[in-house]
C-alpha positions, -999 to 999 in steps of 0.1 A, spaced: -383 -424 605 -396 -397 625 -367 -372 610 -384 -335 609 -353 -314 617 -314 -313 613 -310 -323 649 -334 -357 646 -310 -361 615 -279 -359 638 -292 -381 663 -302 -408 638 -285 -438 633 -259 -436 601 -262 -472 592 -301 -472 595 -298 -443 572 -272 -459 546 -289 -485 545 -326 -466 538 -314 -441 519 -280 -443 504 -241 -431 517 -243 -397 508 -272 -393 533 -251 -415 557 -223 -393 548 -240 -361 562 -251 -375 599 -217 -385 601 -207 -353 593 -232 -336 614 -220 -362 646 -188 -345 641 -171 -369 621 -153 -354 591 -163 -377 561 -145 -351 529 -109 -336 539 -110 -301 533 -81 -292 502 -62 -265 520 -42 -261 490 -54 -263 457 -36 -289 437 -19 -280 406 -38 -283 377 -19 -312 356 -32 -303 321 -37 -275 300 -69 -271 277 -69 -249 245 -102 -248 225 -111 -230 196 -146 -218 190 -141 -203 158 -131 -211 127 -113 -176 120 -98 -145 143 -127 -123 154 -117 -88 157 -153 -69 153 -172 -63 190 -205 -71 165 -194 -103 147 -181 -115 181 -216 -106 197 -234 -122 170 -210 -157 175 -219 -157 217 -256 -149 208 -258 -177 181 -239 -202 209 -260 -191 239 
């Protein structure tokens, strides 16, 4: 398609490219024509759940036992 640089990727056609190559390439010419294609989140939403996990099967209190559990996992 003759697209060497981010410029020729600007000036190329969006739909020629969704078509060739999928919407997220489509997606950034639009964006880099100007046209916002993701809102920006200004504010972060609040997180609607709350996770607890366990990792171990006991309370580690010893710096060694708890480095020997994160080397064994890592």
């Amino acid at each position: 398609m003759g697209i060497r640089t981010a410029l020729d990727l600007a000036c190329a056609d969006a739909e020629a490219i969704r078509d060739r190559f999928g919407i997220t390439l489509s997606m950034t010419v639009r964006e880099l024509q100007g046209t916002s294609c993701i809102p920006l989140e200004l504010v972060k939403p609040k997180r609607q759940q709350i996770l607890r996990s366990r990792s171990f099967s006991h309370l580690i209190c010893d710096k060694d036992e708890l480095l020997d559990a994160i080397t064994f996992h890592a």
